[in-house]
FIGUKOL-554777 format. One record per residue: residue in one letter; x, z, y of N, C-alpha, C in turn. Coordinates in steps of 0.1 Angstrom, whole numbers. Each point is the difference from the previous one (the first is absolute). Layout:
! FIGUKOL-554777
<"A"; <X; Z; Y>; <X; Z; Y>; <X; Z; Y>>
...
END
This chain:
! FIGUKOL-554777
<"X"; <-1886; 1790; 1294>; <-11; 7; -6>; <1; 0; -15>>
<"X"; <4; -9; -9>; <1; 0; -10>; <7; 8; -10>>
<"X"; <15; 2; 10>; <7; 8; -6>; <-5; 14; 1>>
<"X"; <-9; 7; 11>; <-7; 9; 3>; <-10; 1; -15>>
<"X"; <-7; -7; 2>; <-9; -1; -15>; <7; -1; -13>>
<"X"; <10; -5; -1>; <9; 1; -13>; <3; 21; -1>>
<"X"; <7; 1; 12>; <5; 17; 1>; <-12; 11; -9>>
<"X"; <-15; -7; 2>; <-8; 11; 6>; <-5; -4; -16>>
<"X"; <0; -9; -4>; <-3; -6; -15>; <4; 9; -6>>
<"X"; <16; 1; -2>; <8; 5; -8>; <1; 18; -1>>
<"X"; <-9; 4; 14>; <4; 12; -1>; <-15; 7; -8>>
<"X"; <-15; -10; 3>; <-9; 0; -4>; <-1; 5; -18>>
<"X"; <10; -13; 0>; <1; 0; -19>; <7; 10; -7>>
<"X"; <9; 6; 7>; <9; 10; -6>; <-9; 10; -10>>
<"X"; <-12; 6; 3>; <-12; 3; -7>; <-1; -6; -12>>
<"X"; <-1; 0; -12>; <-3; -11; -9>; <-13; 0; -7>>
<"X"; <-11; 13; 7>; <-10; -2; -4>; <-8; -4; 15>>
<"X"; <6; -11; 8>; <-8; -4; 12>; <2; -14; -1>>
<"X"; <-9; -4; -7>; <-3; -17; 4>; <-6; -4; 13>>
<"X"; <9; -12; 7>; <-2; -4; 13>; <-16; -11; -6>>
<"X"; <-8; -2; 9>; <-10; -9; -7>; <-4; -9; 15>>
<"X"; <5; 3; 12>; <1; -10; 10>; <4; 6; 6>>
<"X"; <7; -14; 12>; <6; 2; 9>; <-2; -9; 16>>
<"X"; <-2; 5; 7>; <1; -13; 12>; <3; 8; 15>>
<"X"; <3; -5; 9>; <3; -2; 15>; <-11; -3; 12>>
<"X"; <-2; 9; 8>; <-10; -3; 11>; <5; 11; 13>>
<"X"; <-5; -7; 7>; <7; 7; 16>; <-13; 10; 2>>
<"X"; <6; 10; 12>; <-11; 10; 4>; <4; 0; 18>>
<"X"; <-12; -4; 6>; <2; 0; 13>; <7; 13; 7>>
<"X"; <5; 0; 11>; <6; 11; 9>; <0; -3; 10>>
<"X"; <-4; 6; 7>; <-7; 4; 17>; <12; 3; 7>>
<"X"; <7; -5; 9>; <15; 5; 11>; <-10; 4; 9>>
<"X"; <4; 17; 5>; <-6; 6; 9>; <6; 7; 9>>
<"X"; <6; -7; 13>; <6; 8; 11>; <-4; 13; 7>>
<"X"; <4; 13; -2>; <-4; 11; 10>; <7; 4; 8>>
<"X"; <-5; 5; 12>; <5; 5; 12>; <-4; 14; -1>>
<"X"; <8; 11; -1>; <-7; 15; 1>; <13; 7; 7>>
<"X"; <-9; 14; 5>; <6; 9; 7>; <8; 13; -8>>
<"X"; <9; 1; -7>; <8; 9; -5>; <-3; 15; 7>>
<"X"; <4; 7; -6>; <1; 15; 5>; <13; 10; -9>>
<"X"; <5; 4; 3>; <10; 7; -9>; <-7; 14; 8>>
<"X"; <-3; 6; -17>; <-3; 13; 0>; <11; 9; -7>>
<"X"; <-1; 12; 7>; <15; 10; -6>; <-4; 19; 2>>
<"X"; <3; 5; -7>; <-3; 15; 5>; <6; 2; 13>>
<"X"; <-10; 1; 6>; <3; 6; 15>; <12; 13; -6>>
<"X"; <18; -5; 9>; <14; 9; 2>; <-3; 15; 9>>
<"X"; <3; 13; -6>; <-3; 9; 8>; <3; -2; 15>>
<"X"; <9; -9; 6>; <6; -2; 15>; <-13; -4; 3>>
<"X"; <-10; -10; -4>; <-10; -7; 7>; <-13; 10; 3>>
<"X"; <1; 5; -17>; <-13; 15; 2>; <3; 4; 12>>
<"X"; <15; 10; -3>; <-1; 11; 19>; <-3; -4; 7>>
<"X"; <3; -16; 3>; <-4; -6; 17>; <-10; 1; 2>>
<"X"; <-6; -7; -13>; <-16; -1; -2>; <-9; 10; 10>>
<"X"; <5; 12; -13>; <-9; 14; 2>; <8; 7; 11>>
<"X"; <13; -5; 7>; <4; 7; 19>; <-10; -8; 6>>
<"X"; <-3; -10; 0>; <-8; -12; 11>; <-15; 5; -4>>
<"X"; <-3; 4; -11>; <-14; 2; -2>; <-2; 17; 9>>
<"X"; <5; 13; -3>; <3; 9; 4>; <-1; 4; 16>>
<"X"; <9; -10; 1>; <11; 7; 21>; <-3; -19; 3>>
<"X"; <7; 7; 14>; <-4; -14; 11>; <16; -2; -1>>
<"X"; <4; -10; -3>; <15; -6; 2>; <-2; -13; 8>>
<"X"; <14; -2; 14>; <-6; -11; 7>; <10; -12; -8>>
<"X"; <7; 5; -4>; <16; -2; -3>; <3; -3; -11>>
<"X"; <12; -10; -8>; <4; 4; -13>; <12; 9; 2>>
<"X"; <9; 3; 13>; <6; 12; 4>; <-2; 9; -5>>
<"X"; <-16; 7; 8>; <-7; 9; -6>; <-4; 4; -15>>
<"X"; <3; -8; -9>; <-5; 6; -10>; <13; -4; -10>>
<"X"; <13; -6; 5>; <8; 2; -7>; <10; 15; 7>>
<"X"; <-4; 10; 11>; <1; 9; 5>; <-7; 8; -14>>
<"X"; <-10; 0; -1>; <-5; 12; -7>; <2; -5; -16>>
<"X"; <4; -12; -9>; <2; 1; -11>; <17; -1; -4>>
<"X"; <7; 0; 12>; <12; 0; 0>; <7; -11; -8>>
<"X"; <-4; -15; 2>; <2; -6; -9>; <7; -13; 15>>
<"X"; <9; -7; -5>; <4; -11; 10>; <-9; -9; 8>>
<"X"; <1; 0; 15>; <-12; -6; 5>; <-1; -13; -1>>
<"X"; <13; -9; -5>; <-5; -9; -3>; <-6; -4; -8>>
<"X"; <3; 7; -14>; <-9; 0; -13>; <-13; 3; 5>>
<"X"; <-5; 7; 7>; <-13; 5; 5>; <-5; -13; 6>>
<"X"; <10; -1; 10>; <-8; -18; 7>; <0; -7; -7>>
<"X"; <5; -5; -9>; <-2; -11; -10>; <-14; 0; -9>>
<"X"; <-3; 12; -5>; <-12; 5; -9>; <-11; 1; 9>>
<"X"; <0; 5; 14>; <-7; -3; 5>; <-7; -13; 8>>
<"X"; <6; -4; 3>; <2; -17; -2>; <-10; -7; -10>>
<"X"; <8; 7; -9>; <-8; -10; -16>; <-15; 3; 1>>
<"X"; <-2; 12; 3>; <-11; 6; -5>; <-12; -3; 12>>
<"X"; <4; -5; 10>; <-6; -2; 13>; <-6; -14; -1>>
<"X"; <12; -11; -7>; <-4; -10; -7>; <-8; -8; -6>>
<"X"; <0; 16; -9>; <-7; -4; -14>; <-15; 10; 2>>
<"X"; <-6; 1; 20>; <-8; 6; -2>; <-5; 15; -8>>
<"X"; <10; 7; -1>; <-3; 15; -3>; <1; 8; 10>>
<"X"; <10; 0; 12>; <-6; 4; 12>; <-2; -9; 13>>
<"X"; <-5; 10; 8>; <1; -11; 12>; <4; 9; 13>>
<"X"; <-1; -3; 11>; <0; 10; 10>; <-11; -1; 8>>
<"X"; <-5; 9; 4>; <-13; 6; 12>; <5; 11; 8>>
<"X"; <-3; -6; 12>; <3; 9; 13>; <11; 4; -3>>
<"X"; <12; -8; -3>; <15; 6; -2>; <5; 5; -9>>
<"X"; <-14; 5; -11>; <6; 9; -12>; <-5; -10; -16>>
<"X"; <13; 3; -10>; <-4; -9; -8>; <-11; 8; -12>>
<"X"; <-8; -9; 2>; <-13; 4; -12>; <-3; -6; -12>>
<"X"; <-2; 5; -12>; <2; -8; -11>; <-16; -6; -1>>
<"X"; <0; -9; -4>; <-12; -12; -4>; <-4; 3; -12>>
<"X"; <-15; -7; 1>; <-7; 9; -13>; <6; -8; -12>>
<"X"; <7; -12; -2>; <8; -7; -9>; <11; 13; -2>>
<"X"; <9; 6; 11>; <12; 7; 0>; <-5; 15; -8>>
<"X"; <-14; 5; 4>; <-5; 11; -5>; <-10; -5; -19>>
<"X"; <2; -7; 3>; <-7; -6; -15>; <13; 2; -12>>
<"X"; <16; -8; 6>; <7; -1; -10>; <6; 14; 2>>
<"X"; <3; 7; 8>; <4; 13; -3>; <-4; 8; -4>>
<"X"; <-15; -1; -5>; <-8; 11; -8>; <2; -6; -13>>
<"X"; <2; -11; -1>; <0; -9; -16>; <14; 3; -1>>
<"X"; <13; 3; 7>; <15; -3; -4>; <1; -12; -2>>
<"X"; <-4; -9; 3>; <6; -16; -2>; <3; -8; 13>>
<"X"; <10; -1; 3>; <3; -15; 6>; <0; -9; -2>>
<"X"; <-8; -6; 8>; <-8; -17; -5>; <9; -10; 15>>
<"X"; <6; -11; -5>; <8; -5; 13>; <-8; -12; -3>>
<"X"; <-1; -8; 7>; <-7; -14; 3>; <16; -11; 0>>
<"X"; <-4; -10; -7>; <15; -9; -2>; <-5; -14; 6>>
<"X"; <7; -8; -4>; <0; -15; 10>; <-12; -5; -13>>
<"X"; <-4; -10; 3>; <-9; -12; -7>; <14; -6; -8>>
<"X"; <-13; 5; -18>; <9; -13; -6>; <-9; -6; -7>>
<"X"; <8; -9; -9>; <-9; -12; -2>; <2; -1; -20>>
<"X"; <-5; -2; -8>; <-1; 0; -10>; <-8; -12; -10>>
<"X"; <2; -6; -9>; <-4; -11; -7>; <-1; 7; -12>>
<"X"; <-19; -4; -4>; <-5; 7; -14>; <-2; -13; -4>>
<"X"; <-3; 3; -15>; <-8; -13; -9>; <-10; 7; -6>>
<"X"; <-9; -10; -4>; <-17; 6; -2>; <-2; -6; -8>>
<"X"; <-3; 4; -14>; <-4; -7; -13>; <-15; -2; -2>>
<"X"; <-11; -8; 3>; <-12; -4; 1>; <-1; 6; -19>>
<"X"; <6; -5; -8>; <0; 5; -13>; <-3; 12; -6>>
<"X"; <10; 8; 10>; <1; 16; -2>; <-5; 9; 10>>
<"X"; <-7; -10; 11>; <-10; 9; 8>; <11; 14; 11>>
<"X"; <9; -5; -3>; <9; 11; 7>; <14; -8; 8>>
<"X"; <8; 7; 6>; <16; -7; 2>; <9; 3; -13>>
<"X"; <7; -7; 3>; <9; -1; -9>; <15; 6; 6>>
<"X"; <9; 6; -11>; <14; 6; 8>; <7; -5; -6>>
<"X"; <6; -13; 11>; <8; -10; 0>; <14; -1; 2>>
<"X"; <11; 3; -6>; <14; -5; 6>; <2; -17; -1>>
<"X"; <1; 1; 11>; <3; -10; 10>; <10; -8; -2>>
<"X"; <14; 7; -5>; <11; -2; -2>; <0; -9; -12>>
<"X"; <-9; -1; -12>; <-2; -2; -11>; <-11; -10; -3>>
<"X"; <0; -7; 17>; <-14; -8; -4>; <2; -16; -3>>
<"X"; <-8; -6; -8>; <10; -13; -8>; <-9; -9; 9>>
<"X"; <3; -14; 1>; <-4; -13; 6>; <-2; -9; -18>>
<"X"; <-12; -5; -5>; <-4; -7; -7>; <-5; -13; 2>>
<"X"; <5; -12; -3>; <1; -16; 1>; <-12; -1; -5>>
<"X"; <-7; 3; -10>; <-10; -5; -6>; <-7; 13; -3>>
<"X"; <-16; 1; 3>; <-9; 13; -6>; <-10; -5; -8>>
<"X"; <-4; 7; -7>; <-11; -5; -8>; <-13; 8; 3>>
<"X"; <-12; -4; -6>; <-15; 2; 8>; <-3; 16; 4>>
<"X"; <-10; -6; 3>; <0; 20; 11>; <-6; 7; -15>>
<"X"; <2; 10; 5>; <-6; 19; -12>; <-13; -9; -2>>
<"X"; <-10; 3; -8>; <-12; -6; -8>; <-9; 13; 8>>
<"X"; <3; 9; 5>; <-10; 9; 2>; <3; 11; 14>>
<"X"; <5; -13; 8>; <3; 4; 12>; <-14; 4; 12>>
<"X"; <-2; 10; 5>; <-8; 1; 5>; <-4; -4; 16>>
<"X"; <-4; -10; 1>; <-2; -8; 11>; <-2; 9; 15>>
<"X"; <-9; 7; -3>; <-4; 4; 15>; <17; 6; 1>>
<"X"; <2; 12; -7>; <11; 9; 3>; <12; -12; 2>>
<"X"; <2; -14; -1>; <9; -13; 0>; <-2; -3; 14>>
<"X"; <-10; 3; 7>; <-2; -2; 14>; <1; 5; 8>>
<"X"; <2; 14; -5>; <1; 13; 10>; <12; -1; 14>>
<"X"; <-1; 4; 8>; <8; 2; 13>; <0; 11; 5>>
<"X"; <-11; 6; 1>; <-1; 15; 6>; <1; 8; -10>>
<"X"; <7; 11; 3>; <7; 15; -9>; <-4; 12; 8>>
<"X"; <-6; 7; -4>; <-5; 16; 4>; <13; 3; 2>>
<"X"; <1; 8; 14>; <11; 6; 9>; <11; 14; -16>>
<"X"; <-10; 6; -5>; <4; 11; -11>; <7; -7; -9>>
<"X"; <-6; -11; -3>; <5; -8; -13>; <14; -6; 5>>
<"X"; <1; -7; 9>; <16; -7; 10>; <7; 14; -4>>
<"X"; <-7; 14; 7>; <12; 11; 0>; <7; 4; -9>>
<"X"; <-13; 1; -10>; <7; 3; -20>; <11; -9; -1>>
<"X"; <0; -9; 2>; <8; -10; -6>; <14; -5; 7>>
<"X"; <-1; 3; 12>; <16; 1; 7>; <2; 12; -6>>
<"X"; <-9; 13; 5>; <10; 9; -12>; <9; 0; -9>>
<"X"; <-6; -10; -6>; <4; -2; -16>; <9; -6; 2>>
<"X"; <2; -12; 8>; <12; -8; 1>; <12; 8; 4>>
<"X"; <-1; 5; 16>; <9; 10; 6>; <5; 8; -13>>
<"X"; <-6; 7; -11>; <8; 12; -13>; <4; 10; 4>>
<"X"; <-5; 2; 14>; <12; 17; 5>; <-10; 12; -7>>
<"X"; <10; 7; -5>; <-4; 10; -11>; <-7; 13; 14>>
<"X"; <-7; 8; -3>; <-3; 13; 8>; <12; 9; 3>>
<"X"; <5; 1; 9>; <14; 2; 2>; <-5; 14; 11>>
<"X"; <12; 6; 9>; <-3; 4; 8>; <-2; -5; 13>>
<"X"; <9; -11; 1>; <-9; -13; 11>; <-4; -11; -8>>
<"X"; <-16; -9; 5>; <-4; -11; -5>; <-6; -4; 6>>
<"X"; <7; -15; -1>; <-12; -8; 9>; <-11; -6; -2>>
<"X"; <-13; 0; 6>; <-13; -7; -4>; <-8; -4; 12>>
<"X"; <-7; -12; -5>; <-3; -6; 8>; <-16; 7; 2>>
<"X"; <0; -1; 15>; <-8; 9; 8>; <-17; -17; 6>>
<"X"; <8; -7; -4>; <-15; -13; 5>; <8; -12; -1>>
<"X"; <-13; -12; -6>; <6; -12; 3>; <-4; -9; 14>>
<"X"; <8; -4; 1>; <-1; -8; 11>; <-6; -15; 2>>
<"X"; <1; -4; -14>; <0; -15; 4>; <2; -6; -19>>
<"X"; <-7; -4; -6>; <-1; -6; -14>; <-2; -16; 1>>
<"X"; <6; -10; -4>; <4; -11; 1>; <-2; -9; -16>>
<"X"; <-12; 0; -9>; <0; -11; -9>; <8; -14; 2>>
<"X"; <12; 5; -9>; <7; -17; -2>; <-6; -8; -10>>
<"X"; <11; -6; -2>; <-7; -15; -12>; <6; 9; -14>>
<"X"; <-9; -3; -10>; <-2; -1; -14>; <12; -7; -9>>
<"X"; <7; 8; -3>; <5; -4; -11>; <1; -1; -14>>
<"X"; <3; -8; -7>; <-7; -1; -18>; <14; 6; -11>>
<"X"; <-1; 9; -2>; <12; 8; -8>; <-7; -1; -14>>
<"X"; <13; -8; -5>; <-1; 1; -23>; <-4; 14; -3>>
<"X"; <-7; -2; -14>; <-2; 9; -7>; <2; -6; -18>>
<"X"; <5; 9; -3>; <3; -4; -17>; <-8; 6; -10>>
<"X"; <-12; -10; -5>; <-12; 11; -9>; <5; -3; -16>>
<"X"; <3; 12; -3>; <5; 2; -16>; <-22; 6; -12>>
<"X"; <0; -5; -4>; <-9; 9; -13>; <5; 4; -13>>
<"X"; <1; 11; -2>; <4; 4; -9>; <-9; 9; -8>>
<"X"; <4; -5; -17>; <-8; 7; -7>; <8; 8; -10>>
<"X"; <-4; 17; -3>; <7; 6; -3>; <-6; 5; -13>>
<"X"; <8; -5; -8>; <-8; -3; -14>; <1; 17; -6>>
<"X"; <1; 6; 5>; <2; 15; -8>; <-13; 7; 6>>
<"X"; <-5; 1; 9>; <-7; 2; 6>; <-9; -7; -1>>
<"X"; <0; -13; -1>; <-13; -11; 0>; <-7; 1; 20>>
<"X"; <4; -2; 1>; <2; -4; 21>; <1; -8; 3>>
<"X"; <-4; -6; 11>; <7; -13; 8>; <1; 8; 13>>
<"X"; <10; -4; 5>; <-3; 7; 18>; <17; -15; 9>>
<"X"; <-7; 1; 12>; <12; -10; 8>; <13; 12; 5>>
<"X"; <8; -12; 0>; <13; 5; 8>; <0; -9; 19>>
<"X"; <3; 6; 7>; <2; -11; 11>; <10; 2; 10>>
<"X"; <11; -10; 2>; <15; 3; 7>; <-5; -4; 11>>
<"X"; <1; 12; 14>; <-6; -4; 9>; <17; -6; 13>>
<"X"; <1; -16; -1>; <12; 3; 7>; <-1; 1; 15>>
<"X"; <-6; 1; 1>; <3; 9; 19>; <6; 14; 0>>
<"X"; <-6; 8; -13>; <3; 15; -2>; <16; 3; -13>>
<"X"; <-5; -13; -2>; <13; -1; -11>; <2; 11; -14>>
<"X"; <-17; 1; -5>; <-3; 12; -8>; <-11; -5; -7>>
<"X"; <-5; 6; -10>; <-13; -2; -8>; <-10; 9; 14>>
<"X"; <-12; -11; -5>; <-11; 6; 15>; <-6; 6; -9>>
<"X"; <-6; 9; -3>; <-9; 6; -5>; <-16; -2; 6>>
<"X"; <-2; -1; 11>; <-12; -1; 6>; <-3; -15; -5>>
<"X"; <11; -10; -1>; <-7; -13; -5>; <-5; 0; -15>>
<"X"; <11; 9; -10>; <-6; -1; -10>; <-10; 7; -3>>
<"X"; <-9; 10; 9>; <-8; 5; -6>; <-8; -10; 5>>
<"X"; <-1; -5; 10>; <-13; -9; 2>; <-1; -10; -13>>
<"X"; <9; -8; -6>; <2; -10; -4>; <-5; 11; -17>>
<"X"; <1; 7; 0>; <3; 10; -14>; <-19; 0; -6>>
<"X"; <-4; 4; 12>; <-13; 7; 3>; <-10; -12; -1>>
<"X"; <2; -14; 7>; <-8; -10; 3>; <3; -8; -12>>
<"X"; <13; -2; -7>; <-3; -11; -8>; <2; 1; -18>>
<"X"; <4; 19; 5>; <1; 4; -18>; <-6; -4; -14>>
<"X"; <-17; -3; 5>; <-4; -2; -9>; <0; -15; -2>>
<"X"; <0; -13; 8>; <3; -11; -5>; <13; -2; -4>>
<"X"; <10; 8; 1>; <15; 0; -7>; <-5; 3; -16>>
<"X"; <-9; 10; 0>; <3; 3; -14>; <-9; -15; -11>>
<"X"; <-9; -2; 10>; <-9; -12; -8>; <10; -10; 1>>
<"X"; <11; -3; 13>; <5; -14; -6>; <13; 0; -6>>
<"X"; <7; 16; -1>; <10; -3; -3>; <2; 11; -16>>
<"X"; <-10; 5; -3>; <-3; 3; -12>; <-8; -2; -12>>
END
């Protein structure tokens, strides 16, 4: 941690009209939160799926024979798609002939195929601090021998929280998952199952700085779970203790 605080010193000062005027270390709780949800990969409904669509919506076909007869297309590719699509609940069959379902007539008026995927499982962290999750790599997360006292302005209830609004879980796998708006994407369609783990206490590095050109005081804060200046900490800290910075350190 020290040599972390030496880095952040030195890059602080490079400024030479920013006098540092304190400095110290405090941890900020984080909430491990297991989710179970149901994926969906959505895609522009392929013109092969429309025609079946709108031949099955149309005419009585008993067969995927039958309707790779009239689109001239290989019957096994036909059985295969049809298959999928029987599946995945877009058609079904009645009295011998296949009929599309109001799911099957819903996505072929919208052009979208929506497929349903396996359950997966997902691990968020929840910042009581920042009132939101946090987007965490994992890969980059440190183990600390010694922490020092919790944030000064931690908000208790939100420190106790376990239950998360079903919309809020979704935003935030979102965010985790990163898949850009593509022509296929996947999103999660419902959670299944949300699992409050145990609390952990992640460093934070509070810098005050006073910028004598300006005449300002405002905080810096190295958030190491995120491995970045938090901004949301310093405005709290900016906003709540500005004016006794200026009475005790001016």
């Amino acid at each position: 941690m020290s040599k972390l605080q030496q880095r952040l010193l030195r890059e602080l000062q490079q400024n030479r009209m920013i006098k540092i005027v304190k400095t110290d270390e405090w941890c900020i709780p984080i909430r491990t939160v297991e989710v179970t949800y149901e994926p969906v990969r959505r895609s522009t409904m392929d013109v092969l799926m429309t025609m079946l669509l709108t031949s099955i919506r149309e005419a009585n076909f008993s067969s995927a024979q039958e309707l790779s007869e009239l689109l001239l297309v290989d019957p096994l590719f036909i059985a295969d798609l049809v298959s999928l699509m029987s599946r995945v609940n877009l058609i079904d069959k009645q009295e011998g002939f296949y009929q599309l379902t109001s799911k099957g007539q819903q996505q072929l008026e919208r052009g979208i195929f929506e497929e349903e995927l396996e359950l997966e499982t997902a691990t968020l962290y929840y910042s009581p601090c920042h009132l939101a999750f946090l987007a965490v790599d994992v890969d980059r997360m440190e183990e600390y021998e010694e922490l020092p006292e919790l944030y000064r302005y931690v908000d208790k209830e939100a420190e106790q929280q376990e239950h998360f609004e079903e919309a809020t879980l979704i935003v935030a796998l979102q965010q985790e998952d990163g898949e850009e708006a593509s022509i296929s994407q996947k999103l999660i369609s419902k959670i299944v199952q949300a699992d409050a783990k145990q609390i952990n206490d992640i460093p934070c590095l509070e810098f005050v700085l006073y910028d004598k050109e300006q005449d300002i005081l405002f905080a810096r804060v190295w958030n190491t779970l995120l491995h970045q200046w938090d901004q949301d900490l310093e405005q709290q800290l900016t906003e709540k203790e500005q004016l006794r910075w200026r009475e005790q350190y001016l």
